[in-house]
Phi, psi and omega in degrees: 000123143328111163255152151236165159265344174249141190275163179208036124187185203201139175262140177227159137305053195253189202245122199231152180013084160085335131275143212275115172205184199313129169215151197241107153283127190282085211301326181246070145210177183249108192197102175246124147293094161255151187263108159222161197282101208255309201187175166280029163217359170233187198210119161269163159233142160211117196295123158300069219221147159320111142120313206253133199193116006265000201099177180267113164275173185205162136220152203252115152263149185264150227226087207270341186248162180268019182233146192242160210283175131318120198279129179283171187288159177251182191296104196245170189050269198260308185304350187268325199277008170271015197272316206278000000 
């Protein structure tokens, strides 16, 4: 595990397209994550960054085994843009 002494983001709430939700500020850059809740085991992401539209999508799953799953395609067409 990685310690720092400086923070080099921080999670807030905010209002992303219209909705309110977790988003992790990048203290020197300008790039905010936000996150929203697909099911109880994944997460979408999508990196925010100046300048850049739409961002980088991610999704995070959780990892319920010491063997981790095999990967999936991530979420594309109608399932992807109700995220965006």
């Amino acid at each position: 595990m990685f310690r720092t002494t400086k923070y080099h983001a921080h999670l807030k709430m905010v209002k992303h397209r219209g909705v309110k939700t977790c988003a992790m500020c990048y203290d020197n850059l300008k790039i905010v994550d936000v996150f929203r809740k697909v099911d109880e085991n994944n997460i979408f992401g999508l990196m925010v960054m100046e300048g850049v539209d739409p961002g980088c999508m991610l999704r995070l799953t959780r990892v319920t085994t010491a063997e981790p799953p095999f990967l999936q395609a991530a979420p594309s067409g109608d399932e992807a843009q109700r995220f965006v």
